[in-house]
C-alpha positions, 0 to 999 in steps of 0.5 A, spaced: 234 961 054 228 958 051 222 957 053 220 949 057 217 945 052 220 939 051 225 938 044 221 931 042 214 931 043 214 939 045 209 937 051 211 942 057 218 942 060 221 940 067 228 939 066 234 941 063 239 935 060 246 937 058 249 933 052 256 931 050 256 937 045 254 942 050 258 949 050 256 954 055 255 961 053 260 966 053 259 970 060 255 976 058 251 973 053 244 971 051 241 966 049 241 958 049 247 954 049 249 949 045 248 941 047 242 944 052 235 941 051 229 942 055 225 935 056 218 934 059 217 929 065 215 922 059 222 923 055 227 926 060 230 919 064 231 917 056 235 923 054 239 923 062 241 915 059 244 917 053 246 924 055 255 922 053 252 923 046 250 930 042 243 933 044 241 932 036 242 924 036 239 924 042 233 927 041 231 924 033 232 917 038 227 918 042 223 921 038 224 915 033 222 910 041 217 916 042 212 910 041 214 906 046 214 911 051 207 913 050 205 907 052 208 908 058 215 904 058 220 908 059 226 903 061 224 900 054 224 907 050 231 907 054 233 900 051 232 901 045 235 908 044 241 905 047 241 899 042 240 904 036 245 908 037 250 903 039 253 904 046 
């Protein structure tokens, strides 16, 4: 699995999201599943809010709203992440 660092803005993790492209890994092996991202405590209510859609949209929409979180809105960020995906 990778290391707790956040897939938008690489801060330290505190949970894990599974996405709708998530695939579990084949019992016995190593590694880190696909549609699985880590997300520190700024961006992990966005990426649960949208998490019925890949990982990789999900992660470049909230990287594109990261603005808005870092002043401090996360229910904007969601908002507007959901408007640019298109609910």
């Amino acid at each position: 699995m990778r290391p707790p660092i956040c897939e938008v803005c690489r801060r330290k993790a505190v949970a894990t999201v599974a996405f709708a492209d998530y695939e579990p890994l084949p019992d016995g092996m190593v590694g880190h599943p696909r549609g699985l991202g880590w997300f520190c405590r700024w961006h992990v209510a966005g990426a649960r809010a949208l998490r019925r859609h890949s990982m990789g949209r999900v992660v470049g929409v909230l990287r594109a709203a990261s603005v808005i979180v870092v002043v401090g809105s996360t229910v904007a960020a969601v908002a507007a992440a959901a408007l640019w995906i298109g609910s």
